[in-house]
N, C-alpha and C positions, 0 to 999 in steps of 0.2 A: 717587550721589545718593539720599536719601531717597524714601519712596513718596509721602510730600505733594505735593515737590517735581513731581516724575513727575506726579502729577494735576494741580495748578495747570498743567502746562507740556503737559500731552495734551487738558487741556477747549476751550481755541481754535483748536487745529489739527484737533482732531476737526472742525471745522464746512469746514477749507478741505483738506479731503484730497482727494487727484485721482481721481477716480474708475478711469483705468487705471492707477494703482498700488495695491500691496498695504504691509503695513504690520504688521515685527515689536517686539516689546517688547522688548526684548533682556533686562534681569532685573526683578524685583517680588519684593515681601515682607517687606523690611527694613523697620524701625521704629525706627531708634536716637533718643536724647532728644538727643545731641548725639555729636562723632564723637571724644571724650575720654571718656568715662564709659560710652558705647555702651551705657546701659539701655534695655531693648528689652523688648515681650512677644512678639517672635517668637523671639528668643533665648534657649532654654529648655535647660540641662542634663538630660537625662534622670533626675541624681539628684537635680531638685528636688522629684520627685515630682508626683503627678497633678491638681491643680489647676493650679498652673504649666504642665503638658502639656496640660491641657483647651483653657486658653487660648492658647496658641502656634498650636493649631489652629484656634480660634477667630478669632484674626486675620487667616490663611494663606485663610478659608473667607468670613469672614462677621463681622467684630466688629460687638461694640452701639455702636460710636461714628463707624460709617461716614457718617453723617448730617453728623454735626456737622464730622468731619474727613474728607473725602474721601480715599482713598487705592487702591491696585490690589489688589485679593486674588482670589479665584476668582468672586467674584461679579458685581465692577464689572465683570472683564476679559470677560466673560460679555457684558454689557452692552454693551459696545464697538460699532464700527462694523463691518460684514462684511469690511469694507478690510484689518482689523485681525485677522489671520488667525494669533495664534498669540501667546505671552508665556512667555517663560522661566525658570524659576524657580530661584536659588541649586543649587548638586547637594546631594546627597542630604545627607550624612554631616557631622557637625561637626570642623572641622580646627583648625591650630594656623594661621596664617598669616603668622608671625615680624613686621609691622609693629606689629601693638599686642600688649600682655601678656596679655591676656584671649584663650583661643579662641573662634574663630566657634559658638556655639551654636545658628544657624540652622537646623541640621538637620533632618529629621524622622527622621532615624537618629544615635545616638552616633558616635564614632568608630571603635567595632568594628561598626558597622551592625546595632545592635541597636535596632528600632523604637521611636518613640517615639510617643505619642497619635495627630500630626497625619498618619501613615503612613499609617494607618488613614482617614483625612478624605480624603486623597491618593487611595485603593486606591476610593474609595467613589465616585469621580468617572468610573469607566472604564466600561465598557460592558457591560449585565449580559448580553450573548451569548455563551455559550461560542465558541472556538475552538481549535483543532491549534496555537499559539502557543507555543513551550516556557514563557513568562512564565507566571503565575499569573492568571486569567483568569475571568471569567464571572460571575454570581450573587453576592453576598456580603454579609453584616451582622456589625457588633460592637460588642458594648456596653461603651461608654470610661468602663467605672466601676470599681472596686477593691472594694466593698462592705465597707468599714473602716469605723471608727468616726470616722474623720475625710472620708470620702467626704461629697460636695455632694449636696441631698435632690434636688436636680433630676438625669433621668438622661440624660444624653446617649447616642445610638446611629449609628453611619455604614452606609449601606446603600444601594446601587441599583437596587434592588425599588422597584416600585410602590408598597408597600403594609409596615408594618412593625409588627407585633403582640409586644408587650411583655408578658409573665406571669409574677408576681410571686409566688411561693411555687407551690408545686402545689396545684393546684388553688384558687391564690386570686387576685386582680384581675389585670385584663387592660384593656391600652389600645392602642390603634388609631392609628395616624399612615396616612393616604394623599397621594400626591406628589400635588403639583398640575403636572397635565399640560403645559397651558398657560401656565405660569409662562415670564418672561424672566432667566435668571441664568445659576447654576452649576449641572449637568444634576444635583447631587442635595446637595440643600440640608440643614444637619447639623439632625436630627431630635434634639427634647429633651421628653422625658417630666417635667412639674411637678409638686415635691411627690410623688416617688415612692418615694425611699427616705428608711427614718428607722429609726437603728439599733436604737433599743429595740424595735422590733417584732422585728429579728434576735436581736436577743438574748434575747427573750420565745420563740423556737422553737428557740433551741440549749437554753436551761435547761428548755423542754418535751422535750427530746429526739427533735425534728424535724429536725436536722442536714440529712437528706439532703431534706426536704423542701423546706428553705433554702434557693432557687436563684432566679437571674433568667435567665429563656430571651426574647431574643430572635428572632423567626420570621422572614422576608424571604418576602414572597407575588407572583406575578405569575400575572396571568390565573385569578386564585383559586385556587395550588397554593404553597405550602410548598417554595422554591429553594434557600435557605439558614437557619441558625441559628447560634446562639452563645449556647451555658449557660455562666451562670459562678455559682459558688458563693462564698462566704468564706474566707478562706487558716484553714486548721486550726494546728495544734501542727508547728512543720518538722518531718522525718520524714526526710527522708534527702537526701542531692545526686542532679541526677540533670545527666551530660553530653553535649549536644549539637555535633556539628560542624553550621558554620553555612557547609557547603562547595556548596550547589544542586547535591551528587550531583558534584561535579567532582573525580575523584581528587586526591590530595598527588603531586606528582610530584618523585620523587627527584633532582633537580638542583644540591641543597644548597643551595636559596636562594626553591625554592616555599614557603609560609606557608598553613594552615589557621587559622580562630579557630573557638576551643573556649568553650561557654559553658557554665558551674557554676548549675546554677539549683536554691536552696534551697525546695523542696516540702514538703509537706503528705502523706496519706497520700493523698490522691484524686488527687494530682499537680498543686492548682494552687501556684502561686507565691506563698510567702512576701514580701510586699514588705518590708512594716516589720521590718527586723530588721538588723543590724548586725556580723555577723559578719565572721571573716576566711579566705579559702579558701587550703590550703594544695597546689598542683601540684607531681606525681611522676610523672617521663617514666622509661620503660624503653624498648628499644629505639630503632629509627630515626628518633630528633626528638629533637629538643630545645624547651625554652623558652625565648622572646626576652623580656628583661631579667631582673630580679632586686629582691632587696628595697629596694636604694637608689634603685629608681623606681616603689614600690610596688606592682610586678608580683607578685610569687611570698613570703610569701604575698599576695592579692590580696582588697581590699578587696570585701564585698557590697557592690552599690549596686542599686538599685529589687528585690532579690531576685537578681539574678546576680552572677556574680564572669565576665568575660571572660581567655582566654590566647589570645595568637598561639604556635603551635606549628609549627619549621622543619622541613624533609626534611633529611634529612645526604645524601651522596650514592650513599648504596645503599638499594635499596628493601627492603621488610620490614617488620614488624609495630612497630606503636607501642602503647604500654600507656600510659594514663594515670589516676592516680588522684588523685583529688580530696576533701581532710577539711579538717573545720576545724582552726583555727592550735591553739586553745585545744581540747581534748577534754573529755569526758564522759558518762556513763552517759547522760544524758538528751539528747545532744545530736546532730544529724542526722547518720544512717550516710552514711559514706565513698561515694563515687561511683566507676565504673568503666567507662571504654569502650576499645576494644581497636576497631582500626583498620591500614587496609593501605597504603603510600604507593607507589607504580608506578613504574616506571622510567623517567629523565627523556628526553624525544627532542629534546632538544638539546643541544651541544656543551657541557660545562663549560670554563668563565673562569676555572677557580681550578687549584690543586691539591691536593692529599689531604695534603698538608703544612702548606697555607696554611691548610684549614679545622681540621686538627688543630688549630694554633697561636690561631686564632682562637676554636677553643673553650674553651682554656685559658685564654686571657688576658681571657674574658669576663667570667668570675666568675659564672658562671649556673648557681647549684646547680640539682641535677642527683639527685634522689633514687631510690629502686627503688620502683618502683611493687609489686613482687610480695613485698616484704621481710615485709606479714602471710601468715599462712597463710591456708588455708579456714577449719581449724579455729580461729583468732582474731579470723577475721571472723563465724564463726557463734558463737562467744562474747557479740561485741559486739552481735549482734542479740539473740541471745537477756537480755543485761542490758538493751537496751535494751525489750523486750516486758515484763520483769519492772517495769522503773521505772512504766513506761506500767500496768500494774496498779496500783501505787502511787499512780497521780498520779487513776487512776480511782476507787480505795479513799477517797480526800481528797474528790473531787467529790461522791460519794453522800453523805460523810457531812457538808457544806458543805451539801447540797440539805436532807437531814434535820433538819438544826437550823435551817434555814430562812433561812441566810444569803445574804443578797442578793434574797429575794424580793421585798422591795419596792423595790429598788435604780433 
């Protein structure tokens, strides 16, 4: 059932609810236009990029057309009757769900559970108390802008701080959002700064050569102290891969059938993330792993999408060391150094189902090339760096003398 649906069918039972019963939602947040076509703005692909992600959480929190269309989000549900002690929301991750063609893009994580905007909406809704919880917990703000030259001038920020202080260049404007205490909703309502960014002002302090001065820091204040923050600058010139396991610290365990995902994230020299760019990542397992699919399901190499390339990475059934290395498909002097993580998989504690014959066979008949990660040297890797510091003079030799004859200065 749709979320209209759900409203039209919750506003007159609200009035005759029993007073000793309680009362769940069972799910909320879908917006399809119809249940063939399934356009949706809570249905958002992570690689549509960040307007699309603005608004998925935007719907998920608070949309501008709650008025006119009534529907369940975090706000109305907020609203509800005390009877109404709780509303479930679709799970995390976008899946494939074999009745229609299209996957569920409902998410607020891809389907290697890599965050998307409305996570962050999600994260900003919990309790700013710290606690001994192994989850992620306490304090937090972050600013859901990209600072591109296609970024929205308004900025949005998720935080559940009291209080949330916005600074715009160092040492230049500063704006103030405080929660309203007594407010009846969702315990922390998405905070949007108007009219705050506008690229030519960015780009008037990269061609000054204020780069590092170029930053938007968000502050999260409670009881008049500074709990959290979140700097984020402009994605620079990519610079190199850099690889993340995305494992909550929970070893690989050799049982030939555990699975880690590995993610390629194309940086900058300061290390933020490259979004707009297009490349293609190419994965090189040594050791005890392998990689799950191959290039006839666009795994290996693997497509950049919002700036990562994701790999699910197997145990074979002895523990040991895994190498992985990560370049692009296409090489080049100017083009971001190779990435490196070296990682340990443990010994599995329970029974294997298979046999060392079956998986042999199995990997054979995969087709899942399978390259050496350690096939450059050192000294071909510090080759590549050092062409690559040489180009990067070059490309800096070009900009002085672009700045000297004055090109682009009224641009």
């Amino acid at each position: 059932m749709g979320d209209k649906y759900y409203s039209l069918l919750l506003r007159p039972i609200e009035n005759k609810l029993e007073s000793d019963k309680t009362y769940f939602i069972r799910e909320w947040g879908d917006n399809v236009d119809d249940w063939n076509a399934q356009n949706s703005d809570s249905r958002v692909a992570r690689c549509w990029g960040e307007i699309p992600m603005l608004l998925q959480a935007e719907h998920y929190a608070c949309p501008s057309y709650i008025n006119e269309f009534p529907i369940l989000c975090y706000e109305t549900i907020f609203q509800k009757p005390d009877q109404i002690v709780g509303a479930c929301f679709w799970h995390s991750f976008d899946h494939q769900r074999g009745y229609h063609a299209d996957p569920f893009y409902g998410g607020m994580m891809d389907a290697f559970r890599q965050p998307k905007t409305s996570y962050y909406m999600f994260m900003s809704q919990r309790s700013p108390e710290k606690s001994d919880i192994i989850a992620d917990n306490g304090p937090m703000v972050y600013i859901a802008h990209e600072l591109t030259p296609f970024s929205p001038e308004d900025v949005t920020v998720y935080s559940n701080c009291d209080e949330v202080r916005l600074t715009v260049f160092k040492d230049g404007k500063q704006y103030l959002y405080t929660k309203q205490q007594d407010r009846k909703g969702m315990p922390s309502p998405v905070i949007k700064f108007d009219d705050v960014f506008h690229f030519m002002e960015w780009k008037a302090m990269a061609r000054a050569g204020k780069r590092d001065d170029a930053f938007m820091l968000a502050e999260g204040i409670i009881d008049g102290k500074v709990v959290a923050s979140h700097k984020r600058y402009p994605a620079g010139q990519p610079d190199h891969i850099v690889l993340r396991l995305d494992n909550e610290e929970i070893p690989l365990r050799a049982d030939g059938s555990d699975v880690v995902t590995m993610i390629a994230e194309i940086v900058d020299k300061r290390g933020t993330v490259k979004r707009l760019n297009n490349s293609l990542v190419r994965f090189d397992i040594d050791g005890e792993g392998r990689l799950i699919g191959d290039a006839s399901i666009g795994v290996n190499p693997a497509p950049v999408v919002w700036g990562t390339a994701p790999a699910l990475i197997q145990s074979t059934n002895r523990p040991g060391k895994i190498k992985v290395r990560a370049s692009l498909q296409i090489p080049g002097e100017a083009r971001p150094l190779d990435g490196v993580l070296e990682f340990e998989s443990i010994p599995g504690d329970r029974k294997e189902i298979f046999s060392s014959e079956e998986l042999a066979a199995a990997s054979m008949a995969g087709a899942v090339p399978v390259g050496d990660a350690s096939s450059k040297t050192d000294l071909e890797l510090e080759n590549e760096r050092l062409r690559k510091e040489l180009n990067q003079l070059k490309v800096k030799e070009v900009e002085l003398q672009q700045t000297k004859f004055g090109v682009g200065i009224n641009d």
